[in-house]
C-alpha positions in Angstrom: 165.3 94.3 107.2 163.3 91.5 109.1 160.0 90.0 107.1 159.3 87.6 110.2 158.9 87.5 113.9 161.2 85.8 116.1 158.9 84.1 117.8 159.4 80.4 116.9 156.6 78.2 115.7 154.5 76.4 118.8 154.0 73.9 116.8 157.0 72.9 116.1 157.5 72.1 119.8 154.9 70.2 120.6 155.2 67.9 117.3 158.6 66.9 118.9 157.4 66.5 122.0 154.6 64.4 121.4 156.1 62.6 119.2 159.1 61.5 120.7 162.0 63.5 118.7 165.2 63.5 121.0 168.5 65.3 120.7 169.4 62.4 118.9 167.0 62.2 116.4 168.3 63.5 112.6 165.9 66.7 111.6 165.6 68.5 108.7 164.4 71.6 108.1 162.5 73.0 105.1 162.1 76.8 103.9 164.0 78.4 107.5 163.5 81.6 106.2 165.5 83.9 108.5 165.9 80.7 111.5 163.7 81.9 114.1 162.5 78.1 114.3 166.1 76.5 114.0 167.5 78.7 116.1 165.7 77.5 118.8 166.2 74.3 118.6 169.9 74.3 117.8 170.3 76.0 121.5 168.1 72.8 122.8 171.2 71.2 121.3 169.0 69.1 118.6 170.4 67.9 115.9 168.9 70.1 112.9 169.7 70.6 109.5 168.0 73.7 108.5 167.7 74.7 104.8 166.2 76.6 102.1 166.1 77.7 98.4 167.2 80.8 98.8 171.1 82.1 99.7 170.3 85.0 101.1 168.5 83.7 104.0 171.2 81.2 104.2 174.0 83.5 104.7 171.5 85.9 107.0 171.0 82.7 109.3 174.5 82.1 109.6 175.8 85.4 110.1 173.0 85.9 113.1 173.9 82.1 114.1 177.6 81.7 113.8 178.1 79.5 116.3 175.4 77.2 114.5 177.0 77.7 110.7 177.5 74.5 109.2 173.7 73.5 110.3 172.5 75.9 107.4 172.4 74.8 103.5 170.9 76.1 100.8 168.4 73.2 99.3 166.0 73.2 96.8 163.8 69.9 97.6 162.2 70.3 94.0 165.5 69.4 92.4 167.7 68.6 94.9 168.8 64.9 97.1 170.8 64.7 100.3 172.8 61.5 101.7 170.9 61.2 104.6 167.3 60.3 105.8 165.8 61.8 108.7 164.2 61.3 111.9 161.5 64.3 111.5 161.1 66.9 108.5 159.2 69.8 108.8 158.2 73.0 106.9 156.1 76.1 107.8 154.7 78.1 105.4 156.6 76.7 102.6 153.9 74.2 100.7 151.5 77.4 99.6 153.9 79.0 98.0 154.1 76.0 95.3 151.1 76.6 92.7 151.4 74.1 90.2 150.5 70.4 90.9 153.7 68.5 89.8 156.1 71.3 92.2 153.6 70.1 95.1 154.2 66.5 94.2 158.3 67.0 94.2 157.8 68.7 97.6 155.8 65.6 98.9 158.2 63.0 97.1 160.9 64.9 98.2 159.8 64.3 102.3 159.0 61.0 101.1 162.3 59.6 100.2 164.2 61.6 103.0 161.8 60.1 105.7 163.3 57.1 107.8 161.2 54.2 107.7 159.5 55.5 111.2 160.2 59.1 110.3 157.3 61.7 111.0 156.6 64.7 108.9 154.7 68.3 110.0 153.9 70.3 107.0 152.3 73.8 107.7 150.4 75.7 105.1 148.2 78.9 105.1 144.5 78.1 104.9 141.6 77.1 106.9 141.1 73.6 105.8 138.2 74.2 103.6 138.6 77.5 101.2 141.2 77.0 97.9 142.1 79.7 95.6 145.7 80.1 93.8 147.4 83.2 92.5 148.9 84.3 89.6 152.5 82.2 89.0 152.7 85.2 86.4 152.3 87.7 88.8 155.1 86.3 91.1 158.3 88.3 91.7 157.1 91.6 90.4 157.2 94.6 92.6 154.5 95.0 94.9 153.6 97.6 97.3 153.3 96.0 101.3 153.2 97.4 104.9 156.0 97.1 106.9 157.0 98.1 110.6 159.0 100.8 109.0 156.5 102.2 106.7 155.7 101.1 103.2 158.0 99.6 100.7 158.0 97.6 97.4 158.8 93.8 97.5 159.0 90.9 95.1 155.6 89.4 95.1 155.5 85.9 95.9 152.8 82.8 94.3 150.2 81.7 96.6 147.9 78.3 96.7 145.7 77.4 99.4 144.1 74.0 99.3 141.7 71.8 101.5 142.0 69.0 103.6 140.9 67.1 101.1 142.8 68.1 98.4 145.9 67.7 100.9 145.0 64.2 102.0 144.7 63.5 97.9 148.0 65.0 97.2 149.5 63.3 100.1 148.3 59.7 99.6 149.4 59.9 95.6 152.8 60.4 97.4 152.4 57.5 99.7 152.0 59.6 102.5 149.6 58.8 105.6 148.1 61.9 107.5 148.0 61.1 111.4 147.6 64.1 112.4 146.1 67.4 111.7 144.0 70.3 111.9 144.5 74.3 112.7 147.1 76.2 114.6 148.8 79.7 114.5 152.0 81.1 114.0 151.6 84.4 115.7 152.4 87.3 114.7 152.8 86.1 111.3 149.7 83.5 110.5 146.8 83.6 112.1 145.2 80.2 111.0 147.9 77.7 109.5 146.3 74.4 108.5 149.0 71.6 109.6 149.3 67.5 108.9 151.6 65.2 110.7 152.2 62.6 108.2 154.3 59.7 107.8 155.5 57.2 104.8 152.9 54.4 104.0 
């Protein structure tokens, strides 16, 4: 069963556009979910790295992208290094679902030290830029009822934190990262507003 669209993230594009990113370039992916984002890009031929905590989405991306296998790992940046430093990183919808302030600060260290020196981050998070609330960490995982295309079913909850620009631009700089960029986008069907940062290592 499918949780996300396939349609891949617009944003995504146009941050390596405008910014320059080539088919040479190193990028690293962050939380790609079932690869509807990587997916595209590895058939532009760039030269991605796409990751994320869980195994399951691991092994679902490279059973649906065999051809594209070894450019899926299973990472967790909150505990986790790799060799290499990258060109661009980016993540969608991944930042919100870390509650706790010293998780947030891993994730933000984490694109930090993998970041050449001229490396760009995007880092896409639900939110409007202005309201914050946070759920329940206690809550997370149990079983929840949720609408699906095939009717309703019961799925793990997940933990949820919004945040500001502000309190972003705060987090960011105690991670020595500079915000050049941002503001609100979409990732339709699945997010209608999606705050976003383009930051890089200061």
């Amino acid at each position: 069963m499918s949780w996300s669209s396939d349609v891949d993230t617009k944003i995504v594009r146009d941050t390596i556009l405008k910014y320059g990113i080539t088919t040479d370039s190193k990028i690293l992916e962050i939380g790609c979910g079932e690869g509807r984002d990587a997916r595209v890009l590895l058939e532009k031929q760039y030269d991605l790295l796409a990751t994320d905590i869980s195994q399951e989405a691991i092994t679902y991306c490279q059973t649906h992208l065999p051809k594209y296998h070894d450019h899926f790992q299973v990472l967790d940046v909150l505990s986790d290094t790799l060799s290499k430093q990258y060109d661009m990183i980016y993540g969608v919808a991944v930042i919100h679902m870390l509650v706790l302030d010293e998780d947030r600060a891993r994730f933000y260290q984490f694109i930090h030290d993998h970041l050449e020196e001229n490396g760009i981050a995007l880092i896409c998070t639900m939110g409007d830029g202005i309201v914050e609330m946070q759920s329940d960490i206690s809550q997370a995982f149990t079983l929840q009822e949720r609408e699906h295309e095939s009717g309703k079913v019961l799925v793990a909850g997940t933990s949820c934190r919004m945040v500001s620009f502000d309190t972003m631009e705060r987090e960011l700089t105690k991670s020595h990262l500079e915000i050049i960029e941002k503001g609100i986008t979409q990732a339709l069907p699945d997010f209608n507003s999606l705050m976003y940062v383009v930051v890089r290592r200061n």
